[in-house]
SEGUNU-15012 format. One record per residue (C-alpha): y, x negated, z negated; residue in one letter; residue number from 0; chain. Coordinates in steps of 0.05 Angstrom, whole numbers, plus 5000, padded with zeros to 4 digits. Example, Ala and Ser with C-alpha at 12.3 -4.5 7.8 and 13.67 -1.06 7.14 Angstrom:
<site c2="4910" c1="4754" c3="4844" code="a" pos="0" unit="A"/>
<site c2="4979" c1="4727" c3="4857" code="s" pos="1" unit="A"/>
end
This chain:
<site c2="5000" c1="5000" c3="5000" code="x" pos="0" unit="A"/>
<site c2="5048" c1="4948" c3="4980" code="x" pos="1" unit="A"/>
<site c2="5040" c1="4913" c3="5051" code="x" pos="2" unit="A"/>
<site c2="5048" c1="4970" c3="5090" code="x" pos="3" unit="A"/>
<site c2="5120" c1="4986" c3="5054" code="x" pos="4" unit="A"/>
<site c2="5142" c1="4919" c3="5069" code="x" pos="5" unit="A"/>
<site c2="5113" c1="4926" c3="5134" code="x" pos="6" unit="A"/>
<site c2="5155" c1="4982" c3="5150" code="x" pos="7" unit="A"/>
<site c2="5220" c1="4964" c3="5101" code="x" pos="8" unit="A"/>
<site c2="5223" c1="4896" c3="5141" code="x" pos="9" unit="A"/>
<site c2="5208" c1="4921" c3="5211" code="x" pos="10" unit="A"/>
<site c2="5282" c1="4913" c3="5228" code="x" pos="11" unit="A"/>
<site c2="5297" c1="4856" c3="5177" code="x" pos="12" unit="A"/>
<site c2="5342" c1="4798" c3="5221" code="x" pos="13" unit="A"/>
<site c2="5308" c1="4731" c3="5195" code="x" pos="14" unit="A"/>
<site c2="5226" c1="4764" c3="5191" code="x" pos="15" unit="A"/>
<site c2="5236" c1="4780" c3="5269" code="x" pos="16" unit="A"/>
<site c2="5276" c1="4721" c3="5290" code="x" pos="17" unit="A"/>
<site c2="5211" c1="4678" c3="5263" code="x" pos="18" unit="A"/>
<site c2="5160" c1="4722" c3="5292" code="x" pos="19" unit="A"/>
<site c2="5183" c1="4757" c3="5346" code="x" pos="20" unit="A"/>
<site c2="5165" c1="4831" c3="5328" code="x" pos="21" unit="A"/>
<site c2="5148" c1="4858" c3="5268" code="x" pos="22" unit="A"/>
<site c2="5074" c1="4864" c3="5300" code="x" pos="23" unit="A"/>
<site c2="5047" c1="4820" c3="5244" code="x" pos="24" unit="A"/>
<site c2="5078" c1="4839" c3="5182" code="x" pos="25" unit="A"/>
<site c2="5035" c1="4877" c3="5155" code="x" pos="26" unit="A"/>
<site c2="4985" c1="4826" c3="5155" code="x" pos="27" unit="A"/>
<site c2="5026" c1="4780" c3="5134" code="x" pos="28" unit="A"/>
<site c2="5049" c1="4813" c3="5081" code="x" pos="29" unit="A"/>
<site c2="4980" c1="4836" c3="5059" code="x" pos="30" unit="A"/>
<site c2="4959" c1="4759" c3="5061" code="x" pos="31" unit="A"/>
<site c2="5023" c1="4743" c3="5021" code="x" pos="32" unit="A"/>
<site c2="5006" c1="4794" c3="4965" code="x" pos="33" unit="A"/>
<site c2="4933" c1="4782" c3="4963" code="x" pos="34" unit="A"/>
<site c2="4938" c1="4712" c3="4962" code="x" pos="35" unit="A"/>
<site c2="4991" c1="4689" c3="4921" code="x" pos="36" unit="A"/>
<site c2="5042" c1="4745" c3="4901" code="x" pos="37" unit="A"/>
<site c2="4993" c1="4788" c3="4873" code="x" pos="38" unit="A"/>
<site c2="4944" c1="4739" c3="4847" code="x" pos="39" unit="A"/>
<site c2="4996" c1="4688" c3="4802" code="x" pos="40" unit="A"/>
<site c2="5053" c1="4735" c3="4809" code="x" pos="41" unit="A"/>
<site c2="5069" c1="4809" c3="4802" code="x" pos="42" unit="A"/>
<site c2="5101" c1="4870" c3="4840" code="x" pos="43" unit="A"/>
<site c2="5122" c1="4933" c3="4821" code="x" pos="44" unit="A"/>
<site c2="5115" c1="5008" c3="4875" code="x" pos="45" unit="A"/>
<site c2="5157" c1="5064" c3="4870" code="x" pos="46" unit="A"/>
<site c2="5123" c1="5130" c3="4886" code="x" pos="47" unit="A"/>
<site c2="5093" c1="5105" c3="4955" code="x" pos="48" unit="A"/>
<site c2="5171" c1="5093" c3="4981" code="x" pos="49" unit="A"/>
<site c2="5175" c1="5009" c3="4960" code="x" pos="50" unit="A"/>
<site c2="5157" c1="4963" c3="4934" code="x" pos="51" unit="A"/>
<site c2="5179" c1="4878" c3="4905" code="x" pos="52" unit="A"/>
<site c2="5130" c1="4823" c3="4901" code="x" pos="53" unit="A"/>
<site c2="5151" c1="4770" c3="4851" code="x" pos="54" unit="A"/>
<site c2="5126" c1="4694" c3="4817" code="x" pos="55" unit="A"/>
<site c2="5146" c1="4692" c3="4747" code="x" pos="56" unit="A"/>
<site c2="5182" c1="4623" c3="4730" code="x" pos="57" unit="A"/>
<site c2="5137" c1="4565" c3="4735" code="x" pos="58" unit="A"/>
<site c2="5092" c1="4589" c3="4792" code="x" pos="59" unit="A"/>
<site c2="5087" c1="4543" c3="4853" code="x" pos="60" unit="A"/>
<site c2="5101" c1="4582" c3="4929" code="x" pos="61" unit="A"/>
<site c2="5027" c1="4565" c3="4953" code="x" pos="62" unit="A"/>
<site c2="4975" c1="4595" c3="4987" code="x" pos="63" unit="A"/>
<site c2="4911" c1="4595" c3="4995" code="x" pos="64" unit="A"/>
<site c2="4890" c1="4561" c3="5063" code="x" pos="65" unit="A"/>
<site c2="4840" c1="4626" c3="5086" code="x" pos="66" unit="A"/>
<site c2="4908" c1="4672" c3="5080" code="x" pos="67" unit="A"/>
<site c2="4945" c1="4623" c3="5111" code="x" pos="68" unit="A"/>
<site c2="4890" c1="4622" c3="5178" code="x" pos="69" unit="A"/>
<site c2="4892" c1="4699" c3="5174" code="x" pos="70" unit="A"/>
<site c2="4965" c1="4701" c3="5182" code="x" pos="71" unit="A"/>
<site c2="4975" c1="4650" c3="5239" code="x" pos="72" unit="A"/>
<site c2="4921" c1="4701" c3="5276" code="x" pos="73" unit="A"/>
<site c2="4968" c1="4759" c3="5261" code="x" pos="74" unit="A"/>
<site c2="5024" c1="4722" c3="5286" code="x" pos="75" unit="A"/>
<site c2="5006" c1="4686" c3="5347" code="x" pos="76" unit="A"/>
<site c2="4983" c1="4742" c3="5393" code="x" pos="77" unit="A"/>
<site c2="5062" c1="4773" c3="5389" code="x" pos="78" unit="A"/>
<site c2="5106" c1="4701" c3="5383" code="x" pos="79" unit="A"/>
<site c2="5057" c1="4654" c3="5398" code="x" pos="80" unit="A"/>
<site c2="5057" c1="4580" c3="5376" code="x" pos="81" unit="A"/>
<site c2="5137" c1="4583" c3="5377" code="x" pos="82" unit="A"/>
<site c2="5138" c1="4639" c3="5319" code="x" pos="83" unit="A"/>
<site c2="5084" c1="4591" c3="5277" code="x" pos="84" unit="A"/>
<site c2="5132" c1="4533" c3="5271" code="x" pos="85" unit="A"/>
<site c2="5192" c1="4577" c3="5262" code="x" pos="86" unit="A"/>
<site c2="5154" c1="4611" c3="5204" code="x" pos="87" unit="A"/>
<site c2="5135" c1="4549" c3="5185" code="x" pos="88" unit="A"/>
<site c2="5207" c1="4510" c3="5186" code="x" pos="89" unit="A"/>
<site c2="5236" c1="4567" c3="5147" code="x" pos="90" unit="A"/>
<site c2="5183" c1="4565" c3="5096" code="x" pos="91" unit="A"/>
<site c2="5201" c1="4502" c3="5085" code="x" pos="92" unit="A"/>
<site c2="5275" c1="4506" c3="5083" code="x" pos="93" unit="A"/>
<site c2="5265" c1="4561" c3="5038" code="x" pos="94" unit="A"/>
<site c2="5221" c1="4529" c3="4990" code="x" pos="95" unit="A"/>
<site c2="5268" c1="4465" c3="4983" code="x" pos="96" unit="A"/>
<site c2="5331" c1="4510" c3="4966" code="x" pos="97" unit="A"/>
<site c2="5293" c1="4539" c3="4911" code="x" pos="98" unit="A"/>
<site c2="5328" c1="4521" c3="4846" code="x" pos="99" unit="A"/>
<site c2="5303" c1="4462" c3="4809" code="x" pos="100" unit="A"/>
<site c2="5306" c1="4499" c3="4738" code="x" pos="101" unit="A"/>
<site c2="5244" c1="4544" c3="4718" code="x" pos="102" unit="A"/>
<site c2="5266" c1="4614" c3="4753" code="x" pos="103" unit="A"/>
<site c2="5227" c1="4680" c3="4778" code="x" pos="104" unit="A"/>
<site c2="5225" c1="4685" c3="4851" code="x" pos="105" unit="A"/>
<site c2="5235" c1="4757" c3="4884" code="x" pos="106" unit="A"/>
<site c2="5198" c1="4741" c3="4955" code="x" pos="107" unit="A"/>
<site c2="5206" c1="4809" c3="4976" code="x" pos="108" unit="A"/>
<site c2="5235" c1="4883" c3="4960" code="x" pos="109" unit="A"/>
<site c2="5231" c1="4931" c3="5009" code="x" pos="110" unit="A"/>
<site c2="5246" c1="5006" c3="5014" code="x" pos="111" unit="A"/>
<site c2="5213" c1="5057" c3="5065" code="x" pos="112" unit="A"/>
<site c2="5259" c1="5079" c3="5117" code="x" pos="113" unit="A"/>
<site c2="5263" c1="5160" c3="5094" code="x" pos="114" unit="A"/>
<site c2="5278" c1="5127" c3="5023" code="x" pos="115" unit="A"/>
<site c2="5330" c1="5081" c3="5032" code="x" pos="116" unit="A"/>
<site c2="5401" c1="5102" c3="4997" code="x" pos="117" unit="A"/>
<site c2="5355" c1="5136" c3="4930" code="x" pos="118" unit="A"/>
<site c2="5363" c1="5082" c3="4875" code="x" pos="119" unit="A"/>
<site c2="5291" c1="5053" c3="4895" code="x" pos="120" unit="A"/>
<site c2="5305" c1="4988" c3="4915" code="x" pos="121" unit="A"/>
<site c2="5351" c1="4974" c3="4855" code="x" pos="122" unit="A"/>
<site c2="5303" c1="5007" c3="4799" code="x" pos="123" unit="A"/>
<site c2="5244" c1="4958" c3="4829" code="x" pos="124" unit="A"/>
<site c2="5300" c1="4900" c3="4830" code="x" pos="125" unit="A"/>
<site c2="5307" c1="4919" c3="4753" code="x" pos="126" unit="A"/>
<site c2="5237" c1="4919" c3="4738" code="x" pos="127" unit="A"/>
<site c2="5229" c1="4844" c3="4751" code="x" pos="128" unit="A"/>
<site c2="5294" c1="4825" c3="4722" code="x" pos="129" unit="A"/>
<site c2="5273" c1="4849" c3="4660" code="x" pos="130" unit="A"/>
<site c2="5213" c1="4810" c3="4665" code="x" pos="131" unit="A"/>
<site c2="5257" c1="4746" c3="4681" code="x" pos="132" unit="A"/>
<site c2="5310" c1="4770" c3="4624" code="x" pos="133" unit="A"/>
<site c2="5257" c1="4775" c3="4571" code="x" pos="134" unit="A"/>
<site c2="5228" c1="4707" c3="4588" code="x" pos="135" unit="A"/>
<site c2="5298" c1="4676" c3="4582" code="x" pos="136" unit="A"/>
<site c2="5298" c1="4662" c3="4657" code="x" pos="137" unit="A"/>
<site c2="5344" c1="4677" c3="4725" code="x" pos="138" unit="A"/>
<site c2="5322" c1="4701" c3="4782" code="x" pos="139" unit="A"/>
<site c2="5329" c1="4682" c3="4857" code="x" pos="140" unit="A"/>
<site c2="5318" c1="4712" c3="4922" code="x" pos="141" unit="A"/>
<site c2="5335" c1="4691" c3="4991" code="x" pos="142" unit="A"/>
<site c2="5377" c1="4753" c3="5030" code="x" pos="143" unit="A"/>
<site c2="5347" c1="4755" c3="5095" code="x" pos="144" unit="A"/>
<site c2="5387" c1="4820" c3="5105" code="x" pos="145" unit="A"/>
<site c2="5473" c1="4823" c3="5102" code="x" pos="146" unit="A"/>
<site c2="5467" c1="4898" c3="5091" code="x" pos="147" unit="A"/>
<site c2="5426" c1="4879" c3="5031" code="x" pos="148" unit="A"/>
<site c2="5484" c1="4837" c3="4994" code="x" pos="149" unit="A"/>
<site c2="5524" c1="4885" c3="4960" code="x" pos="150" unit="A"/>
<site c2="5461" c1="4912" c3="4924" code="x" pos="151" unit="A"/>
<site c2="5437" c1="4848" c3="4903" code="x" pos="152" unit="A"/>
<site c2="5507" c1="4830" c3="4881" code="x" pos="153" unit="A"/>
<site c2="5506" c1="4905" c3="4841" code="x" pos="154" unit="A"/>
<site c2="5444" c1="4869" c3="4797" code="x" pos="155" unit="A"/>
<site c2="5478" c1="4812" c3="4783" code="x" pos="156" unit="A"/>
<site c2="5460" c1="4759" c3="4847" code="x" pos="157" unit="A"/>
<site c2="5517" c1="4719" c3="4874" code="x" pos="158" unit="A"/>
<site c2="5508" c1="4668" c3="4941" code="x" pos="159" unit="A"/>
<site c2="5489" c1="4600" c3="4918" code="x" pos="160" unit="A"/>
<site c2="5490" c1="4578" c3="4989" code="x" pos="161" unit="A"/>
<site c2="5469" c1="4594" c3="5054" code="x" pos="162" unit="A"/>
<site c2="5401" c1="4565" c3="5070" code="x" pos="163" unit="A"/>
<site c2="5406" c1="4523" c3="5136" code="x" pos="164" unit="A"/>
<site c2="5356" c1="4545" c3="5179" code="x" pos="165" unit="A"/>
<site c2="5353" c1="4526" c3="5253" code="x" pos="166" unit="A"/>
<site c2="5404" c1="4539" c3="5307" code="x" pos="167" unit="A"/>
<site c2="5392" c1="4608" c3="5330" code="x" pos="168" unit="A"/>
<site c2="5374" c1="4647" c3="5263" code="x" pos="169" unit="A"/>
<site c2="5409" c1="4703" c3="5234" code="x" pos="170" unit="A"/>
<site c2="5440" c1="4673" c3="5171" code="x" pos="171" unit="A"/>
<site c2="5388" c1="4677" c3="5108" code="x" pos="172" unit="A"/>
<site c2="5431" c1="4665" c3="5034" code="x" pos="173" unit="A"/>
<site c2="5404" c1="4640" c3="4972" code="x" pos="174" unit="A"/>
<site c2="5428" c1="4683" c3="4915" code="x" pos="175" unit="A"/>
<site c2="5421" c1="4667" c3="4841" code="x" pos="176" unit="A"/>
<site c2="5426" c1="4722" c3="4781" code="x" pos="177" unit="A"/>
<site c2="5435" c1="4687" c3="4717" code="x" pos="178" unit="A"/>
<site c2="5438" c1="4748" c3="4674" code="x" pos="179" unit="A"/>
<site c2="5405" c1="4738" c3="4612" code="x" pos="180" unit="A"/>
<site c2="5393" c1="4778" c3="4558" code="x" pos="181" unit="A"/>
<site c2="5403" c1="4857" c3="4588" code="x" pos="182" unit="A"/>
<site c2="5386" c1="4874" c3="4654" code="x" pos="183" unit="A"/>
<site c2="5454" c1="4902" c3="4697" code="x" pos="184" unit="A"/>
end
């Protein structure tokens, strides 16, 4: 369930389809992603079928497994083909090195089903694992593949800590930070 509401929350989501080409592949991918790391040494939160957040509490390395990795890259090559794999792949590296040094939960994804968008949905799940973060004395980061997406983020307490500088060609992605300790906004 969770993949197919990020499936569908990211279908038009700027930086996903510059580094795949269509959104063909995300549900795998994000059925991979949950299953093999997110899920497994992480945790996410679903709202009533309409979305859903994947998370890594502080501490927790981005890795996973090698079979979820080969099940991806066959998801993805058939729609971007071996240019989409080392897009994915330079991002995912980008991304991973402008993680904060500091001990910090990680919001890989939050997505909210088309009909749903606009309800409070995306913003209660935010909540969820900032209270998480909050109670372990820990911020929170999240890279904002989405501009639409910054004024909620900002809402909860996230401000830009940079833009992440991904190749010439992608849709700008933004590292934001939410220090907010203690109560959750």
């Amino acid at each position: 369930m969770v993949a197919d509401i990020l499936a569908e929350a990211f279908a038009d989501d700027p930086v996903m389809n510059w580094m795949f080409g269509s959104a063909r592949p995300f549900r795998t991918i994000f059925f991979e992603l949950a299953r093999g790391l997110y899920l497994k040494s992480g945790f996410g939160h679903i709202a009533d079928d309409g979305g859903a957040t994947l998370w890594l509490p502080a501490g927790q390395k981005v890795m996973l497994p090698l079979t979820n990795e080969l099940r991806i890259l066959g998801a993805a090559l058939p729609s971007g083909g071996a240019r989409a794999i080392s897009r994915a792949k330079r991002a995912g590296d980008i991304m991973e090195a402008s993680h904060p040094s500091r001990p910090h939960y990680y919001l890989f994804a939050v997505g909210v089903r088309s009909a749903m968008k606009g309800k409070g949905i995306g913003g209660g799940l935010i909540r969820e694992g900032l209270k998480r973060a909050n109670e372990a004395g820990a911020p929170a980061y999240l890279e904002n593949s989405n501009p639409m997406n910054t004024p909620l983020y900002e809402r909860l307490g996230f401000q830009t800590t940079a833009p992440l500088n991904l190749p010439a060609g992608a849709p700008p992605l933004l590292g934001m930070m939410s220090e907010s300790i203690g109560t959750t906004p």
